[in-house]
C-alpha positions in Angstrom: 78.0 -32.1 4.9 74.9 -33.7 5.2 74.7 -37.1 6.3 73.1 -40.5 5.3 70.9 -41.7 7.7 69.9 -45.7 7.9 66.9 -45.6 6.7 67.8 -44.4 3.3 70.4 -46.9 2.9 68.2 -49.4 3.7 65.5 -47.7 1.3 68.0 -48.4 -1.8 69.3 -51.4 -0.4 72.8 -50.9 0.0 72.6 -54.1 2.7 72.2 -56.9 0.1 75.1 -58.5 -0.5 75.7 -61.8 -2.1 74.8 -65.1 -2.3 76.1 -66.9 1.0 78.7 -69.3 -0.6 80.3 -66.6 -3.4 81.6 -64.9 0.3 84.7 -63.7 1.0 85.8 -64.2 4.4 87.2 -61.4 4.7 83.9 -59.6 5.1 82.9 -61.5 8.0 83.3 -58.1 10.2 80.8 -56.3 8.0 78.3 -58.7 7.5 75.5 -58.6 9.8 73.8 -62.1 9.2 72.5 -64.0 6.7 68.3 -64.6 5.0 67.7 -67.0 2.9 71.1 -67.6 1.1 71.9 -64.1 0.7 74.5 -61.9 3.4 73.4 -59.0 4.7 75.6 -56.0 5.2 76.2 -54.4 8.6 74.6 -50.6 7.8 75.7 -49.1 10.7 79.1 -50.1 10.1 78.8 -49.4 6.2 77.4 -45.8 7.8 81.0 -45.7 10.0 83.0 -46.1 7.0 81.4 -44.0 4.6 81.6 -41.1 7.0 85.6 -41.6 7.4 86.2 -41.9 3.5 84.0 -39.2 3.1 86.0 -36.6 5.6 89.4 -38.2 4.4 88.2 -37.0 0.4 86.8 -33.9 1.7 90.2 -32.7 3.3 91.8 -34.6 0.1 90.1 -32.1 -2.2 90.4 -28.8 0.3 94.5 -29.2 -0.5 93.4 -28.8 -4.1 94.6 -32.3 -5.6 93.2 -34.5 -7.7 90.7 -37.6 -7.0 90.8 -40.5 -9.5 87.2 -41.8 -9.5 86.5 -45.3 -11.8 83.7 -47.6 -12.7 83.6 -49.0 -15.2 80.6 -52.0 -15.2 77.4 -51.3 -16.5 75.2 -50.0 -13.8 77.3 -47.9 -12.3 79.8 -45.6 -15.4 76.4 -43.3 -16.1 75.9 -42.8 -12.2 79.2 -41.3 -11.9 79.7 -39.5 -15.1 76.4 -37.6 -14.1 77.8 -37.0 -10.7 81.4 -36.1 -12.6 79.6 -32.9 -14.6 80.0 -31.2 -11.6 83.0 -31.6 -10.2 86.9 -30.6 -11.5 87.4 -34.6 -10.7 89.5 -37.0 -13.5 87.1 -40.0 -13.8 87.3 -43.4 -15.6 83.8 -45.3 -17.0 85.1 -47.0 -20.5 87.7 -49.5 -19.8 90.5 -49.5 -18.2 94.2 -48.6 -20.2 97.0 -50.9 -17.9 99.4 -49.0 -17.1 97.1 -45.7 -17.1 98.6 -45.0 -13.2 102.1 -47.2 -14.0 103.2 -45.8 -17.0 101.7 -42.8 -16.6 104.0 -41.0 -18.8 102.7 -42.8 -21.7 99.0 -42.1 -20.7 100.1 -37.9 -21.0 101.6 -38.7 -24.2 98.1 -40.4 -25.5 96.5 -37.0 -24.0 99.4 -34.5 -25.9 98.4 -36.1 -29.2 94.3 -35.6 -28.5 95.4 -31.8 -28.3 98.0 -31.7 -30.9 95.1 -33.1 -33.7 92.7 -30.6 -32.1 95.4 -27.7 -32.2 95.8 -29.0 -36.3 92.1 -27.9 -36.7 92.7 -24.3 -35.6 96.4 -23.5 -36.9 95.1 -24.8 -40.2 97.3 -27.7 -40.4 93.9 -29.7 -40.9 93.2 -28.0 -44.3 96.8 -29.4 -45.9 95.7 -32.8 -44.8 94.5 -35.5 -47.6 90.7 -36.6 -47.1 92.4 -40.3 -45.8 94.1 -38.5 -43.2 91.7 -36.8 -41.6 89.6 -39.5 -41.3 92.6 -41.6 -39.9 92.7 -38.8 -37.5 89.2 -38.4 -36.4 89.1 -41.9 -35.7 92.3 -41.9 -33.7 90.9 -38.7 -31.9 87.4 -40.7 -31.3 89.4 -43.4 -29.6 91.6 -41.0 -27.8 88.9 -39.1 -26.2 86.6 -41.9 -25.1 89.9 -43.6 -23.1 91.2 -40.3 -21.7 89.0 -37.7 -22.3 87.8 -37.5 -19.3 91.4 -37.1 -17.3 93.1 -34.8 -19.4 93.4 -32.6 -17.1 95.0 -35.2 -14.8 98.9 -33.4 -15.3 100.0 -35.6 -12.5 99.3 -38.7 -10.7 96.3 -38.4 -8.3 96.0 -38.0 -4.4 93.8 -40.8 -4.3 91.6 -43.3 -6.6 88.0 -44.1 -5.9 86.5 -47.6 -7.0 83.4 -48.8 -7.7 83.9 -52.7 -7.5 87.2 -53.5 -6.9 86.5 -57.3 -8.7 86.0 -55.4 -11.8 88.6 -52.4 -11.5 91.3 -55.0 -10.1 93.9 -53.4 -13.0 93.3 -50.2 -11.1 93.8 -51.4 -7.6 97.4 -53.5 -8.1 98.4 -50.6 -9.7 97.3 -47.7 -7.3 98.7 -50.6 -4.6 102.1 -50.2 -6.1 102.1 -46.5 -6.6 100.9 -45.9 -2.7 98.1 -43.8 -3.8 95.5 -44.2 -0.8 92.1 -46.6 -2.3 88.7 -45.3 -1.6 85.6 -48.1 -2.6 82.8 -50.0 -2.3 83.5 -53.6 -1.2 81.0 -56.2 -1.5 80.6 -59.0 0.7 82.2 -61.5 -2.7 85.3 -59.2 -2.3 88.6 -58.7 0.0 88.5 -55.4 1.3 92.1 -55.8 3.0 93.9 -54.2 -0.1 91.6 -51.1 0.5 92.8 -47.8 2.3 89.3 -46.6 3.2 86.7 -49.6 2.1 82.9 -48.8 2.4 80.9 -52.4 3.2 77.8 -51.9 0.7 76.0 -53.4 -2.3 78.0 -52.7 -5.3 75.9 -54.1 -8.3 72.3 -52.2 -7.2 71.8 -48.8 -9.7 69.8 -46.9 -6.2 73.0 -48.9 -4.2 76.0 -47.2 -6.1 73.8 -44.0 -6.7 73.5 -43.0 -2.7 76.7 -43.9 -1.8 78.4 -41.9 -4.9 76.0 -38.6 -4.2 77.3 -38.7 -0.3 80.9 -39.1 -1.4 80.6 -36.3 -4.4 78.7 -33.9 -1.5 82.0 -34.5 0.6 84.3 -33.9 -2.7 82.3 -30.5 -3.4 82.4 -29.5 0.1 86.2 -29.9 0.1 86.4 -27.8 -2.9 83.8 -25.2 -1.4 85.9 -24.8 1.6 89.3 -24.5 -0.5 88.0 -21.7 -2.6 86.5 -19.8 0.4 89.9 -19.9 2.1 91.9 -18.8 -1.2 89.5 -15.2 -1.6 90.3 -15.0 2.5 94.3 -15.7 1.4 94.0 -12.9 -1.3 92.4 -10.5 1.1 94.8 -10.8 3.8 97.4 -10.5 1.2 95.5 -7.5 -0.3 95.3 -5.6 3.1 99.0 -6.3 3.8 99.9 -4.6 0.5 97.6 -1.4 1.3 99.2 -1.4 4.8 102.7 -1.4 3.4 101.4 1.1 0.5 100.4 3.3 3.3 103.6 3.4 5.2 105.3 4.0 2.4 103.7 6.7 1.7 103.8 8.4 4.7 107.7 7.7 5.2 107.8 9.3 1.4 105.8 12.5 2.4 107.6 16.5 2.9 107.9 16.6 6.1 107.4 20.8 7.0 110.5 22.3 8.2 110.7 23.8 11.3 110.3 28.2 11.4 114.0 29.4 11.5 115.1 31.2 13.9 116.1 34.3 11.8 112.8 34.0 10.9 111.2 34.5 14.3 113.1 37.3 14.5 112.1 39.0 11.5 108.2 38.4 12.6 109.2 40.0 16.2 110.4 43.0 14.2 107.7 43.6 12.1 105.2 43.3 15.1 
């Protein structure tokens, strides 16, 4: 897992944090100082917390569950639905449904009727259906699939969620608060990281900002994934050889064993000689 050095943070200036009287206080342990109004994030402790979060999602993803990832503002749902294409990750840039982690059975109903009016287009249910209806239904699909398309294959709720600005994706945070599901995000110095499992002190509203940290984390998620799927062909291995092995005993319990000269028989070959 390769790591991000200072430098580069500094280079897509993930130290700038707010103005100096939007603070929180609670960021006083990651703020380095203060130039000219504006608070400047403590990079090497922004570097300290990234790297935990990062081996914490890795080992997250190695057990083979699933890792909610949301942002939703602006500058930041492209960045991570590009970095999404590549991973088997549920992700959340359009707005947030309450009650998406909450009431979560309702969110899996929402998905079951995406599929069902998808399954109507192959069974040919979609042909009996009046021109009005099929409109109606490619509408309600359109909406369906830009709120939840992008976790149905979220069948249960995930191991962890990872936020982008937890201002923004508050909804998301009191409700992965209640459930106990671990928070992984990017606190800015105008927020209170204390509600956060695993918060990583950095500038949340820069494009190059979100960008580095999300490609560090998504490394650590893919390495996680890497490593799970290099230890599941060992698994099947080990489990192949043990077959063979009991295949092979088998077999040789199962074999003729040749029975031993009798001793009529010796005597008849004494005879003869």
């Amino acid at each position: 897992m390769s790591k991000t050095t200072f430098q580069e943070l500094l280079d897509a200036g993930v130290h700038f944090g707010h103005q100096k009287r939007k603070w929180n206080p609670a960021m006083a342990p990651y703020i380095f100082g203060e130039k000219k109004g504006i608070h400047v994030i403590d990079l090497n402790k922004t570097i300290a917390h990234l790297d935990q979060a990062c081996a914490a999602l890795s080992q997250i993803a190695k057990s083979g569950k699933k890792i909610l990832f949301v942002a939703t503002k602006k500058q930041a749902k492209d960045i991570l639905s590009e970095r999404m294409d590549s991973l088997n990750m549920p992700y959340v840039t359009e707005r947030w449904t309450g009650g998406m982690l909450t009431n979560f059975q309702t969110t899996r109903k929402s998905i079951r009727k995406m599929v069902s009016i998808d399954k109507m287009k192959t069974d040919g249910t979609w042909e009996t259906l009046s021109k009005r209806e099929r409109l109606f239904k490619t509408r309600q699909r359109e909406k369906l699939e830009k709120n939840f398309g992008s976790i149905a294959d979220m069948t249960r709720q995930p191991a962890a969620i990872f936020l982008v600005d937890i201002l923004k994706e508050s909804i998301a945070l009191n409700e992965a608060r209640r459930l106990n599901i671990p928070v992984f995000a990017i606190v800015d110095t105008n927020t209170n990281p204390k509600p956060v499992d695993f918060p990583i002190p950095a500038n949340d509203d820069a494009t190059k900002s979100i960008a580095i940290i999300l490609d560090r984390v998504t490394d650590a998620v893919r390495q996680g994934l890497e490593e799970r799927k290099v230890n599941k062909v060992a698994a099947d291995k080990e489990v192949a050889d043990k077959k063979e092995e009991v295949v092979a005993e088998e077999a040789k319990v199962e074999a003729p064993v040749e029975a031993p000269a009798t001793e009529e028989a010796n005597t008849e070959e004494k005879t003869n000689d």
